[in-house]
C-alpha positions in Angstrom: 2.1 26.2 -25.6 3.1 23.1 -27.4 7.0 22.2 -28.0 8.4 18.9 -30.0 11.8 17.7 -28.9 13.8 17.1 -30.8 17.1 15.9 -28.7 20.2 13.5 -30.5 20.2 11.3 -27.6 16.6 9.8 -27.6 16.1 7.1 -30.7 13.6 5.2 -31.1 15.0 2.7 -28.5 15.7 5.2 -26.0 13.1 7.3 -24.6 13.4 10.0 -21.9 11.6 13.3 -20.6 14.5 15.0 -20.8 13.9 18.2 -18.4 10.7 18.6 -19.3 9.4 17.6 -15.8 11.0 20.3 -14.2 9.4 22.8 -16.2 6.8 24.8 -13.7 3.7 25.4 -14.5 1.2 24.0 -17.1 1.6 26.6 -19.7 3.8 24.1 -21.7 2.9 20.6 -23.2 5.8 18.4 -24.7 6.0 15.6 -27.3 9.4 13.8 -28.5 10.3 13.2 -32.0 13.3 10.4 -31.6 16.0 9.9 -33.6 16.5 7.1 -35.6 19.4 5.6 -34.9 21.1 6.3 -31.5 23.6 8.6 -31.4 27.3 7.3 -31.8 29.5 7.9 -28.2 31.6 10.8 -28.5 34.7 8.9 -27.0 34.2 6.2 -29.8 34.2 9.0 -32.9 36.9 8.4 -35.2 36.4 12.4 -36.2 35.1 15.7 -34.4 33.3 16.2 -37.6 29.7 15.0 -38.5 29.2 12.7 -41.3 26.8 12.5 -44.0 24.8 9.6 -42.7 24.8 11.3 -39.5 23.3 14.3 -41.1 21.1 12.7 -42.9 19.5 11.2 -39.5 19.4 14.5 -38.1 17.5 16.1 -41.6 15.0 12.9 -41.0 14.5 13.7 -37.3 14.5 17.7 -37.9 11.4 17.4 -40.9 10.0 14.9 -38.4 9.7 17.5 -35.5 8.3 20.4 -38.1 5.6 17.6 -39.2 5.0 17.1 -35.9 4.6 20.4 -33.8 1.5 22.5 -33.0 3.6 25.6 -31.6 7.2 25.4 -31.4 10.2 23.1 -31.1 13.1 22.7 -29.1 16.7 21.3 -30.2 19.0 19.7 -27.8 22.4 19.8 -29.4 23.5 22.0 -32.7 23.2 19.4 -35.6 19.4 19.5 -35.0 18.8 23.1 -34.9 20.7 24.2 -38.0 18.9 21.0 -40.1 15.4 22.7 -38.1 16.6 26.2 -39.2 17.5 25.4 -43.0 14.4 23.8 -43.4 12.0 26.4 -42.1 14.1 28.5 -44.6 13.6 26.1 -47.6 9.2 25.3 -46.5 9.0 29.2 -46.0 8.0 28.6 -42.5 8.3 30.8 -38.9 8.3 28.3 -36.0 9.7 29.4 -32.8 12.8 27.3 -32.0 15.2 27.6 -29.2 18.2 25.6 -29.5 19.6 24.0 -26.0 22.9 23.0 -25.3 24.5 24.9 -28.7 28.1 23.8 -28.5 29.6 23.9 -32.1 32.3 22.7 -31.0 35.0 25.0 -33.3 34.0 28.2 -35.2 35.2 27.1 -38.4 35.5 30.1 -41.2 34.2 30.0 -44.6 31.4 27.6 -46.3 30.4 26.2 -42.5 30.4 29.6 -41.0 28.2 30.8 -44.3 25.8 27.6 -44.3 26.1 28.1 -40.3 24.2 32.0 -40.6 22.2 30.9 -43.2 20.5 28.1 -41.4 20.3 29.9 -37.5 19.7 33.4 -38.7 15.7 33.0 -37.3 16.4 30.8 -34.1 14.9 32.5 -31.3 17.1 31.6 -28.5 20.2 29.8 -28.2 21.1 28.2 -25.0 25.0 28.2 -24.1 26.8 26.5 -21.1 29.5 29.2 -20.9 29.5 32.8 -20.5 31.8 33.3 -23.2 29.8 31.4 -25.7 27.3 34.0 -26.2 30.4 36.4 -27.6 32.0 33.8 -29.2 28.7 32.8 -31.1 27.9 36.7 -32.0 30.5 36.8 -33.5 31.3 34.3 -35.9 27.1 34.3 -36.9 26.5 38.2 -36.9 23.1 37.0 -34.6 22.3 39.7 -31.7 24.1 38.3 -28.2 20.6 38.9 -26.9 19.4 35.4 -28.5 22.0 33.7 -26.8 21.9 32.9 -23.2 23.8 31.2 -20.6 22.3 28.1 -18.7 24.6 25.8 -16.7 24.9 22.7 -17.7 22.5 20.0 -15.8 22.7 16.4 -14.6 20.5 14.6 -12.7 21.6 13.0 -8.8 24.3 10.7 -9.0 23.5 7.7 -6.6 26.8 7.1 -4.7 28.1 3.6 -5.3 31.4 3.8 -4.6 33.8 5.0 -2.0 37.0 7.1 -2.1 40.3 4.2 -2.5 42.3 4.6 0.4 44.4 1.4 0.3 45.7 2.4 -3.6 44.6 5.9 -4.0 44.9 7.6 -7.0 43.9 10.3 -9.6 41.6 10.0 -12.2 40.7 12.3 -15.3 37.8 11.7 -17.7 36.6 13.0 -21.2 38.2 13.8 -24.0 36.8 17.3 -25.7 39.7 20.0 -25.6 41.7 18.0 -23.5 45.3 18.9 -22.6 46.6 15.5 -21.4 50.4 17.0 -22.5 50.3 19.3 -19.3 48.7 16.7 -17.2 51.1 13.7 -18.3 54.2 15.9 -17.7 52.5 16.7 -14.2 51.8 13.5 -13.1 54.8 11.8 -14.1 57.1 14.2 -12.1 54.7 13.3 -9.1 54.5 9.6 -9.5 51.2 9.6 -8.6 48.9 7.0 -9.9 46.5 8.0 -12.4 44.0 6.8 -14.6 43.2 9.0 -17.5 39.5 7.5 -19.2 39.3 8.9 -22.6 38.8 8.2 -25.9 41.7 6.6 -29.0 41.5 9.6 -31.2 41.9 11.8 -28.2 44.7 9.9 -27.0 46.4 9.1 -30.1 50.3 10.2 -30.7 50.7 10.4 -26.4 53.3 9.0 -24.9 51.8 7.3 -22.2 53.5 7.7 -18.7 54.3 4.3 -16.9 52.2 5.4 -14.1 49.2 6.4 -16.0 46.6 3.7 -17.0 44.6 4.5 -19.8 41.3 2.3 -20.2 39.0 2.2 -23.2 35.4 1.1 -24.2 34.3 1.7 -20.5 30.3 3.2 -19.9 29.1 6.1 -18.4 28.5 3.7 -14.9 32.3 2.6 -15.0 33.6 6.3 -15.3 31.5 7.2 -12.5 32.7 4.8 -10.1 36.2 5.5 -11.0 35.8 9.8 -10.4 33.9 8.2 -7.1 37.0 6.0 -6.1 39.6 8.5 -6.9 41.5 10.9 -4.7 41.0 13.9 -6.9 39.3 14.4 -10.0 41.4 16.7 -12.5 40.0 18.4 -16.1 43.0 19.8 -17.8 41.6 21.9 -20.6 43.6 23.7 -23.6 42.6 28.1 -24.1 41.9 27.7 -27.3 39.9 30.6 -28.9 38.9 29.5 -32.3 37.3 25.9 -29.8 34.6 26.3 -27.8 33.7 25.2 -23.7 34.7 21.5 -23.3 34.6 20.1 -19.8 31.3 21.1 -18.3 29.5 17.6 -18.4 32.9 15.8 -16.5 32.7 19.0 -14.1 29.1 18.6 -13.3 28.8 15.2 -12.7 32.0 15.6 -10.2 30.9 18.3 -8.5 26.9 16.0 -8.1 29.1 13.6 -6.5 31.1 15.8 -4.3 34.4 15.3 -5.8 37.8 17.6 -5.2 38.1 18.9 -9.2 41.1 20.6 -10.0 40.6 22.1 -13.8 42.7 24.7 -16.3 41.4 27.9 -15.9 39.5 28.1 -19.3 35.5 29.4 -20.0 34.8 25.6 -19.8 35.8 25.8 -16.4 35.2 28.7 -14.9 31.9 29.5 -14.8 31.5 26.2 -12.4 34.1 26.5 -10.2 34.4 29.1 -8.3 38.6 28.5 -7.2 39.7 27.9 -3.1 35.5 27.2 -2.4 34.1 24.4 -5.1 37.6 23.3 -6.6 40.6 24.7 -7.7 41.5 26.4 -11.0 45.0 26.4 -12.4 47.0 28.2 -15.2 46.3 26.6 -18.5 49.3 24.5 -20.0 50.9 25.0 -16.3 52.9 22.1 -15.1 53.9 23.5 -12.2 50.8 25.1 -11.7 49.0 21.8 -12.0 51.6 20.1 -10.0 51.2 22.4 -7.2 47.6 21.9 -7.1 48.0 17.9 -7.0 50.5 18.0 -4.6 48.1 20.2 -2.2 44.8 18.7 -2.4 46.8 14.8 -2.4 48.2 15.6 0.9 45.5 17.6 2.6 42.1 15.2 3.3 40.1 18.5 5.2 40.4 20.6 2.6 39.5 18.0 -0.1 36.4 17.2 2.0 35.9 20.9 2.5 35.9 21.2 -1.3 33.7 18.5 -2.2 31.3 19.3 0.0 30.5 22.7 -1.3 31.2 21.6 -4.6 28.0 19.2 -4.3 26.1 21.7 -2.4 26.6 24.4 -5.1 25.6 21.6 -7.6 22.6 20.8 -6.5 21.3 24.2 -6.5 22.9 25.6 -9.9 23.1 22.2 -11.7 20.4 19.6 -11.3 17.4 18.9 -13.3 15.4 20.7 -10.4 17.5 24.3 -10.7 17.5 23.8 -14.9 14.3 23.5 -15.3 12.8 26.4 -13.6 15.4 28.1 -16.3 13.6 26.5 -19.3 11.0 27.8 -18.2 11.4 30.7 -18.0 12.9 30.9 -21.7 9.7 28.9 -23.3 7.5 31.5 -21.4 9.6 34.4 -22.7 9.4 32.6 -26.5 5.9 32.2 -26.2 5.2 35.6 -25.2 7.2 36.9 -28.2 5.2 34.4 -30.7 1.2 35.9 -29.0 1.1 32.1 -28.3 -0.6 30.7 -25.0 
């Protein structure tokens, strides 16, 4: 069966096959329909909410992707499959669609939960990154739970660059989405320990910053990898928060490719990667002592961080990479396919 792609992060400069790859089998056939523009950073967002000009590159790519397709499409974040969904609604089409990596975000009530069923009501599967999603999502859209599914998150190998500092170690904690850098500044500064905290302004904004805490801004993706590569632990401190979904998964991930010792809040962003005392440690959201504890124990013990890490990077690679993912995609298309009598 034919799919178009129609992901936010390839533009027109940017061009990638995506997972597509790793799909088995020959059944399927892919073709991308970039975006125009590239898609802003989300550290570098001055708000959580999508702007018009933003939604009007997503209605240009969405029409582009219906033009475009000879069977069905697929949608790699939400903005793209509700602009795909209304539009099928207003050309009175039926084209299968499954929507990957569908994170709203936060389940707002109202006109955007109203607009939200209107324009996913015929999607024919949503793919999630957390269990609890599929709930969360049934809920707030009145769609069956059956459409939604739960896929881990993916990321390719991360070459190792970098080694763990010895001579100034310290900690280091990246991303911004649900963060709750209260718990973890209150943590830290009672330990003294060293830390670097690589977020975004907005995410940051109305802190105040510990003298031991070093906060830089702007850096790339490369530069936040070497730092969760030279760290001592790598630490995700996540707020329960349940009108928000999962945030976390993509710094997890990536830590756990490079065999890191993660220490994260014990929130659905969390824990349906780590699995707590064999791939990383979970603590008790909004816990200083908890999350003090923790630090204190992985800091001073080397064995058991490499113990974690190691198993951390094993489990990745056979939940989490491109490899594993894939043979999950395709397992969905096939099952879409089926449903639609297409071959």
């Amino acid at each position: 069966m034919h799919w178009t792609v129609a992901a936010s992060f390839i533009n027109k400069s940017k061009t990638e096959t995506w997972l597509t790859p790793y799909v088995p089998g020959t059944r399927h056939q892919f073709d991308f329909v970039p975006r125009a523009e590239p898609l802003q950073k989300w550290h570098d967002r001055k708000s959580a909410m999508t702007g018009l000009k933003d939604w009007h590159l997503y209605w240009q790519q969405g029409m582009e992707a219906i033009k475009a397709t000879q069977g069905g499409i697929i949608t790699v974040f939400p903005q793209p499959a509700v602009v795909v969904g209304m539009q099928q609604r207003l050309l009175g089409k039926r084209i299968p669609v499954i929507a990957w990596l569908f994170n709203v975000g936060s389940c707002y009530p109202g006109i955007r939960q109203w607009l939200s069923k209107v324009s996913l009501e015929q999607i024919d599967c949503f793919v999630v990154h957390t269990r609890q999603e599929r709930e969360m999502y049934n809920q707030w859209l009145g769609i069956p739970i059956e459409r939604f599914e739960f896929v881990p998150y993916q990321s390719p190998e991360i070459p190792i660059t970098d080694q763990e500092n010895t001579t100034d170690p310290f900690i280091v904690s990246l991303g911004s989405a649900h963060r709750d850098f209260s718990t973890l500044f209150q943590a830290v500064e009672k330990l003294n320990i060293p830390t670097v905290v690589a977020s975004g302004k907005t995410a940051l904004q109305g802190y105040s910053i510990p003298q031991n805490v070093t906060t830089p801004f702007g850096i790339q993706t490369q530069e936040c990898r070497r730092l969760a590569q030279q760290a001592r632990i790598s630490i995700v401190p996540l707020l329960p928060n349940p009108l928000t979904t999962a945030g976390g998964q993509i710094t997890i991930v990536e830590a756990m490719r490079m065999g890191r010792a993660i220490i994260a809040s014990r929130c659905h962003g969390a824990q349906d990667y780590i699995e707590h005392g064999k791939t990383g440690l979970l603590v008790e959201p909004r816990s200083v002592d908890d999350l003090m504890q923790a630090i204190e124990m992985l800091w001073n013990d080397s064995a058991l961080r490499d113990r974690l890490g190691v198993a951390a990077k094993s489990y990745a690679t056979d939940n989490f990479s491109d490899e594993a993912v894939g043979i999950s995609l395709g397992k969905i298309l096939d099952r879409v396919a089926d449903k639609a009598g297409m071959s």
